[in-house]
C-alpha positions as CSV (number, residue, x, y, z in Angstrom):
1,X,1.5,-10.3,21.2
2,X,2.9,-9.4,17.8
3,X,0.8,-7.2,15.3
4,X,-2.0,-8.5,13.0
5,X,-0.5,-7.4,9.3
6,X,-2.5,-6.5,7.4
7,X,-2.1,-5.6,3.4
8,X,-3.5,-2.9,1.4
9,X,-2.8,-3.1,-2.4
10,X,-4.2,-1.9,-5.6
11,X,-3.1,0.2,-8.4
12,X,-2.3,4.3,-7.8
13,X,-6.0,6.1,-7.0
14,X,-7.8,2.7,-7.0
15,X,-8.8,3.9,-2.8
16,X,-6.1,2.3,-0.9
17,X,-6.0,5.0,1.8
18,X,-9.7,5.4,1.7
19,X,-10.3,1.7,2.9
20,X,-7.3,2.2,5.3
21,X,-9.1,5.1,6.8
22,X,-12.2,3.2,7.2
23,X,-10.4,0.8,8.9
24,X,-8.6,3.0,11.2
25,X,-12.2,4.7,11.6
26,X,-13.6,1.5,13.0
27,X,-10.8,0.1,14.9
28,X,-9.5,3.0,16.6
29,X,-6.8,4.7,15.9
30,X,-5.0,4.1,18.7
31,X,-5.5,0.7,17.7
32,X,-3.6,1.2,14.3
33,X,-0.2,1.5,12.5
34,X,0.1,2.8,9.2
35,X,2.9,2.0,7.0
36,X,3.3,3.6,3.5
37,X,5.3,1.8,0.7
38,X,5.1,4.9,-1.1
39,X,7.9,6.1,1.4
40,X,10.4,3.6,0.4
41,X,11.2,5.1,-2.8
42,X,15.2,4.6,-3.4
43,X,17.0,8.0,-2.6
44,X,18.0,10.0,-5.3
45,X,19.2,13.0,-4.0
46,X,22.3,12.6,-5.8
47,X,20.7,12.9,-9.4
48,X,19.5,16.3,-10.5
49,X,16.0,17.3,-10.3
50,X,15.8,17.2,-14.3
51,X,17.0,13.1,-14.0
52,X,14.9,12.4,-11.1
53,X,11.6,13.6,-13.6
54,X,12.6,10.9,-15.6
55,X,12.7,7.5,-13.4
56,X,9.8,5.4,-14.2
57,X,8.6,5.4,-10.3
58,X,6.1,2.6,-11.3
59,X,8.2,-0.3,-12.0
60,X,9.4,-2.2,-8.6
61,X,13.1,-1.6,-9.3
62,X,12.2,2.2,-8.1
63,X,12.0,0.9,-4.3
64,X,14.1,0.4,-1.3
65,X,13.5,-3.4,-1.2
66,X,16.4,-4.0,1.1
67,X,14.8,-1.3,3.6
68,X,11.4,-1.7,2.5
69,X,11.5,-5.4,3.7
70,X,13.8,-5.1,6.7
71,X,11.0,-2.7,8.2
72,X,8.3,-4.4,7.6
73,X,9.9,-7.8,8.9
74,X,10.8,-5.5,12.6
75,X,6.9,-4.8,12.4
76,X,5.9,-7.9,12.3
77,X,8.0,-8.5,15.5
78,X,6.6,-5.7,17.3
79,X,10.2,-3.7,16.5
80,X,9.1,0.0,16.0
81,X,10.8,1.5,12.8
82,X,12.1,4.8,11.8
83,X,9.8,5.3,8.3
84,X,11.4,7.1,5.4
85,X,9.3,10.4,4.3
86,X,9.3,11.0,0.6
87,X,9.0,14.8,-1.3
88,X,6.9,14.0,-3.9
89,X,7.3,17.3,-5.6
90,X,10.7,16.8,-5.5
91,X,11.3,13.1,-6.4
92,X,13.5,12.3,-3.1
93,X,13.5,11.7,0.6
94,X,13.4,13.9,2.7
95,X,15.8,14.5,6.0
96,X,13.4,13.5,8.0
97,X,11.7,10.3,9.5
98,X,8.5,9.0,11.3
99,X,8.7,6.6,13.7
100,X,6.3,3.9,13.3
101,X,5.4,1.7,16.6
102,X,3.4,-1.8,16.0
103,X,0.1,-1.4,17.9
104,X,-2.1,-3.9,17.4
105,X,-3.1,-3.8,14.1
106,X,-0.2,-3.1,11.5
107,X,-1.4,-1.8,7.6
108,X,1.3,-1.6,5.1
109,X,-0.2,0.3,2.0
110,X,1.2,0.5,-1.4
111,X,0.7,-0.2,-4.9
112,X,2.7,-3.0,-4.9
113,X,2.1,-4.3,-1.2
114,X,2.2,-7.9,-2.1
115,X,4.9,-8.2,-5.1
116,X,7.7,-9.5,-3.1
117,X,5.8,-12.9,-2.2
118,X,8.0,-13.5,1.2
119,X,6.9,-9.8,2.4
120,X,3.6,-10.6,1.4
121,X,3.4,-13.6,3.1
122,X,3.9,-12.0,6.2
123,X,0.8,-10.5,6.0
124,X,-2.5,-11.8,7.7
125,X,-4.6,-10.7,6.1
126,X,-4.2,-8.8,2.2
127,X,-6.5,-6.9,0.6
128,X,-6.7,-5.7,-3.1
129,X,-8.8,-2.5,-4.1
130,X,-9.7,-3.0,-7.7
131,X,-10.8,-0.3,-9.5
132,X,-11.1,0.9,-12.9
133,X,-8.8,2.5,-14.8
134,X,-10.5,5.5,-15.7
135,X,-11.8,6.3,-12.5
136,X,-8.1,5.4,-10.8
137,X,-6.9,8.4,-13.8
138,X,-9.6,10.9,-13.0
139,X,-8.0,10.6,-9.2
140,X,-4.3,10.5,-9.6
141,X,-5.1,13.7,-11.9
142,X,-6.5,15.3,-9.3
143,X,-4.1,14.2,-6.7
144,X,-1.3,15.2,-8.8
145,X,-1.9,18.7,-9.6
146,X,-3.4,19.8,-6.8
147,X,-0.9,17.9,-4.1
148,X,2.0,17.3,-6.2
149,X,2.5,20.3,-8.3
150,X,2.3,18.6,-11.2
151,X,0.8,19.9,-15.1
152,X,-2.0,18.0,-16.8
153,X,0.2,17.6,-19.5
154,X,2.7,15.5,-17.2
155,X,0.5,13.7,-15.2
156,X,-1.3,12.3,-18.2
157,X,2.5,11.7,-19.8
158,X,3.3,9.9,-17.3
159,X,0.1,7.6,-17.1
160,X,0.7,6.8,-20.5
161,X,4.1,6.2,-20.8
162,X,4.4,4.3,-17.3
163,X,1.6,3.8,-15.0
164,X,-0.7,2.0,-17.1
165,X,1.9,-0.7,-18.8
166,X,3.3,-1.3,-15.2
167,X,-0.1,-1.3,-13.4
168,X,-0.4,-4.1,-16.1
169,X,2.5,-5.8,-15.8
170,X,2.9,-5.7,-12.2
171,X,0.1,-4.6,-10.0
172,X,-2.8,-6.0,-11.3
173,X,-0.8,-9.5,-11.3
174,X,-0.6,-9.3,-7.4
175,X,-4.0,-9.4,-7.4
176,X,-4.0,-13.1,-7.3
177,X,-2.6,-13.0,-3.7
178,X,-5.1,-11.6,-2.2
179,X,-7.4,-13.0,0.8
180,X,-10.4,-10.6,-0.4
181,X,-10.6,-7.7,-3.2
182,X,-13.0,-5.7,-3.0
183,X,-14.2,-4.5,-6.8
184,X,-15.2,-0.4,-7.4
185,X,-13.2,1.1,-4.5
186,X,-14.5,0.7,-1.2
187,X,-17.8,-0.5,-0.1
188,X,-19.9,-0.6,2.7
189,X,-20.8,-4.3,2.8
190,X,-16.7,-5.4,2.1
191,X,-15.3,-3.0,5.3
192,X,-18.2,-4.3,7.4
193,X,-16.8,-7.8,6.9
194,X,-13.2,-6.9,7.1
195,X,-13.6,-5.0,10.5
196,X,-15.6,-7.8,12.1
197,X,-12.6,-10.3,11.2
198,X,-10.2,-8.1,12.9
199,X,-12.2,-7.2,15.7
200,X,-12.3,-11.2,15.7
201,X,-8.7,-11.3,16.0
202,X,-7.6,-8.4,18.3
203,X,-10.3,-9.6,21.1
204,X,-8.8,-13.4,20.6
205,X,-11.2,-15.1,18.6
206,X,-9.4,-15.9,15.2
207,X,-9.8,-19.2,14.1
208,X,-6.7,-20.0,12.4
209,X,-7.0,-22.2,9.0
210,X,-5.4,-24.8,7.8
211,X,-2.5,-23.9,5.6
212,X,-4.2,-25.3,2.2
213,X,-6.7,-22.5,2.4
214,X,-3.8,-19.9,2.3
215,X,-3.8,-18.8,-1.7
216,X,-8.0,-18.7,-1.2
217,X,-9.2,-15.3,-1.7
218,X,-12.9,-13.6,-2.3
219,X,-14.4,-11.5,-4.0
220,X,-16.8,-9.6,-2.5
């Protein structure tokens, strides 16, 4: 039986993991894969740490694609994967790797989860976590300095000069291919529904749609 894929999106602190973790929480966890885009940054252990500060790692042109896509197509086909891991406070992989083996549930996370439209397509089920800008801020500051070693001064550089005008032009655009988005970060009411339709489709009850219903999504 292959994996049901599902797809976590939504701009950087908008609660991706959060609603990942719920899900995990209520499936099992030895029920679910995890699969972070964030690790598919290109390697640039070849440009000095000084250049590396400088690439916008917002725009899609910053990720592995080739890899990115190649892994996620062997999850899909129940292939396990050797997963990238990325030094954040350095800008580059690291030597090592996770390996990633499809159980029955598969979520690939990232900010920009569902730009390329044949990986996204691959997905089941895709779910965007919209939430505002100044609350997605307040978190990636917080993230940032305490995980990442980062300075105020740089994170909010950064926002300004990248994140923002490529959540813009590229995440919140996704948006349209989503099955549900769920509005404010996570809620109760949105995870209740979202864990009955996978518990629906791990125990062999999916329904499966007709094809026209595909670009549908809701907003809950």
């Amino acid at each position: 039986m292959k994996p049901f894929i599902i797809g976590v999106a939504g701009g950087s602190g908008s609660g991706k993991s959060t609603v990942t973790d719920q899900i995990i929480r209520a499936i099992g966890r030895e029920n679910v894969s995890v699969f972070l885009q964030d690790n598919y940054y290109l390697d640039r252990a070849s440009l000095t740490f000084e250049e590396r500060e400088k690439i916008n790692y917002d725009h899609p042109d910053a990720f592995d694609w080739k890899l990115l896509k190649k892994h996620v197509n062997d999850l899909c086909h129940g292939i396990p994967v050797e997963m990238p891991k990325y030094d954040f406070t350095q800008h580059t992989r690291t030597t090592q790797t996770k390996l990633v083996v499809p159980e029955k549930v598969v979520i690939i996370e990232g900010i920009l989860a569902f730009y390329d439209e044949a990986m996204s397509n691959q997905m089941a089920l895709r779910i965007f976590v919209d939430t505002s800008a100044d609350v997605r801020l307040m978190r990636r500051l917080k993230r940032d300095i305490h995980n990442r070693g980062r300075t105020l001064d740089n994170v909010l550089k950064q926002y300004t000069q990248y994140v923002r005008p490529m959540h813009i032009q590229f995440v919140e655009p996704t948006k349209r291919r989503a099955h549900i988005i769920i509005p404010h970060g996570s809620n109760k009411a949105a995870l209740e529904m979202i864990v009955t339709r996978i518990r629906s489709v791990i125990n062999g009850d999916q329904i499966k749609l007709d094809c026209e219903f595909e670009d549908e999504h809701t907003e809950i």
